[in-house]
N, C-alpha and C positions, 0 to 999 in steps of 0.2 A: 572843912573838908574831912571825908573821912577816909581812911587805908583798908584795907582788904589785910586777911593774913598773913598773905606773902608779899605786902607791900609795905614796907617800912617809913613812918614819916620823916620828912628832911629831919637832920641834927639843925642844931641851932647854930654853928659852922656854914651848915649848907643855908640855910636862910639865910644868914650873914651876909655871904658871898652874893646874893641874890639882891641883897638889899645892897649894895656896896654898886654892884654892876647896875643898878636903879639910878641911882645917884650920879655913877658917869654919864648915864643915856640924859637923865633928865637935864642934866646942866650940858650938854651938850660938848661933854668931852672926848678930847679924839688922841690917838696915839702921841706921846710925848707930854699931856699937858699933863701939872700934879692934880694928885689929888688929896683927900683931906688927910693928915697923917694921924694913926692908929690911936692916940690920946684924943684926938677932936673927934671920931667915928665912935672912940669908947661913949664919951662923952653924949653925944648926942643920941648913942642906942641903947644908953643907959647901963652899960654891960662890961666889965673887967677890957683892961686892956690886951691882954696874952690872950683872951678870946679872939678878940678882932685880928690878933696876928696869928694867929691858928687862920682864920675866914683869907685875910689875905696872900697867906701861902699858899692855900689853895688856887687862889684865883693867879699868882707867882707861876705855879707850875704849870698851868694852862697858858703864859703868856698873854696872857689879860690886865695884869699889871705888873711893876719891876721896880723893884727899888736899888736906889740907886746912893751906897753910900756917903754918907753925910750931907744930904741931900734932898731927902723924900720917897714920897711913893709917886707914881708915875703910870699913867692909863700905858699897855703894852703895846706891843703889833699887832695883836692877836684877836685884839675887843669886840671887831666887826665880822670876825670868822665865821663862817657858818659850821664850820668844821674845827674841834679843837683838839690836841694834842690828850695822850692819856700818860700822867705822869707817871704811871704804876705799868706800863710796856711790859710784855714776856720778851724774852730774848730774840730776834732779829733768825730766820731760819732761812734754807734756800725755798722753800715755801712759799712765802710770806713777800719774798722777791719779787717774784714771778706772780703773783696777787697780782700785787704793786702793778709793775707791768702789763698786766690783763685789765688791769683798772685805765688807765694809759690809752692802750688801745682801741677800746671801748669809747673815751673820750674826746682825743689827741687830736683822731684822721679829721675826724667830724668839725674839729673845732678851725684846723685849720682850712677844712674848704670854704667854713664860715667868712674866715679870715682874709681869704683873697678876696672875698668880696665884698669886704664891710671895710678893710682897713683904707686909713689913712695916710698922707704924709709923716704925721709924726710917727707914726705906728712903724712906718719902716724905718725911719732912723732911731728908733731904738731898737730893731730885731738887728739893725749892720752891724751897731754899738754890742748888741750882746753875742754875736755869731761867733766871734772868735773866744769869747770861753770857753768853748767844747775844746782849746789848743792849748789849755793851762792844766797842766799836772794835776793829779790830786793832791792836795795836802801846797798846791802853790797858792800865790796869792788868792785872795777871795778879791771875788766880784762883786757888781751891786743889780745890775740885771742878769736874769733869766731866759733864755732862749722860749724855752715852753710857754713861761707863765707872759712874755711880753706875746708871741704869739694867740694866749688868750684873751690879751687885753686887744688885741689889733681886732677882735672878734666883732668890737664894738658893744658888749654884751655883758658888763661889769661882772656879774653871776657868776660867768661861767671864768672869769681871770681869777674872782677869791673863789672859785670851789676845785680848781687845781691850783693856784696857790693853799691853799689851805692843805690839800690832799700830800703835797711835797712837802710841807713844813711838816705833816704829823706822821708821815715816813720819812722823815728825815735819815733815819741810819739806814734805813733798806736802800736811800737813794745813793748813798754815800756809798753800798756797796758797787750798786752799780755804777756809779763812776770809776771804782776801780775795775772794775769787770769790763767792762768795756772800755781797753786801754788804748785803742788805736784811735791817738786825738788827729792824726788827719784825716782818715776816714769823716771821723763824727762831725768834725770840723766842715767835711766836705757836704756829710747830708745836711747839716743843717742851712749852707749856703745854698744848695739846690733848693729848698723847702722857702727859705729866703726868696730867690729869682721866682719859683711860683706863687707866693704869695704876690710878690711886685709884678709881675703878668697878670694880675688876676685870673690864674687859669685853678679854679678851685678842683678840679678833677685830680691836676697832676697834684697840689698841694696835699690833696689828701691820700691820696697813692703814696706818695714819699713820705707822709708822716709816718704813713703805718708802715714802711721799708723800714725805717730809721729804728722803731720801736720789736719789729721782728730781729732783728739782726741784734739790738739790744740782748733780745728774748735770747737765741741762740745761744751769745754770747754767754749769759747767767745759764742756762740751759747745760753749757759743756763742762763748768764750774766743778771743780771734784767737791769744795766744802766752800761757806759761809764763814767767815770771820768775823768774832763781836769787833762792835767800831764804837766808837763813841760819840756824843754828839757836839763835840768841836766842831765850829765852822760850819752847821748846820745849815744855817740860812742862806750859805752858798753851796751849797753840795748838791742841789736838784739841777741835772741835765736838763 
């Protein structure tokens, strides 16, 4: 293969990582299983060890793999993403929010008019199961469902449930803001239960009406905001509304 001027060839890191993430796909490994630890990888790519662990912090900071002390290394959540996190983020602005949210709305309405129409029994017992998250403080307990992202999956449409999950894991601090920015957890509590009852109607007109109330009034809400506060990415994976 050849580069262009302005095109720089992978480092041998980045191939690493390439070959590494080969090696999951090929043995058919999925989130939680190990894999071969950085002496066995040196080993067989013929290549220093602190190489290897240079390739797989890389693939660390993407959530791709995670190790896990005294233990191993470990395929991550993240392996099947379409979409991946940038470990090197500029600071979180009220800008960048409101993206976020423009991205949302664009997606959200649409996915849940999908939703009332394709979803399942299980589908709604897990959006009842997640509905009442919008009613826990920020910074309270973490959840393990997703109001949005199980409404994606109710889509019937795997795609489109990892490419907004995906999209909230790699906004992760923007999401965090707006959970705090939109502090009135009865209200959100409340739209999300109406969005609920239209998805179980299968009336996909109102489901998709109501989403994009829910995500307007969001808007608003970051909209009146005098300033942005850096957050950190604790509790992350529960922090997307």
């Amino acid at each position: 293969m050849t580069y262009s001027a302005s095109e720089a060839p992978p480092s041998l890191s980045d191939r690493l990582t390439e070959s590494i993430l080969g090696i999951i796909r090929d043995g058919g490994l999925g989130p939680g299983d190990a894999i071969p630890s950085a002496r066995e990888l040196a080993k067989r790519f013929e290549i220093t060890t602190p190489t290897i662990r240079e390739a797989l912090r890389k693939l660390e900071a993407t959530g791709a793999v995670e190790f896990r002390h005294g233990s191993g290394t470990y395929v991550g959540p993240t392996i099947n993403n379409v979409v991946l996190a940038n470990p090197h983020r500029p600071p979180i602005t009220k800008e960048s929010v409101l993206q976020l949210i423009s991205a949302r709305l664009v997606l959200e309405p649409a996915i849940a008019a999908q939703s009332a129409v394709a979803r399942q029994p299980e589908n709604l017992e897990r959006l009842e199961a997640a509905v009442t998250n919008a009613l826990v403080p920020p910074g309270g307990p973490s959840f393990a469902l997703n109001f949005h992202v199980e409404l994606a999956a109710a889509s019937g449409n795997p795609l489109l449930e990892e490419v907004l999950a995906s999209l909230l894991k790699v906004r992760v601090r923007e999401q965090q803001q707006i959970r705090a920015l939109y502090d009135n957890r009865t209200q959100d509590h409340e739209e999300h239960v109406a969005i609920l009852e239209a998805v179980r109607d299968r009336d996909s007109e109102r489901a998709e009406r109501l989403t994009r109330e829910h995500l307007d009034n969001i808007r608003g809400a970051v909209e009146a905001a005098a300033a942005i506060d850096s957050v950190s990415d604790a509790g992350g994976s529960h922090a997307a509304r």
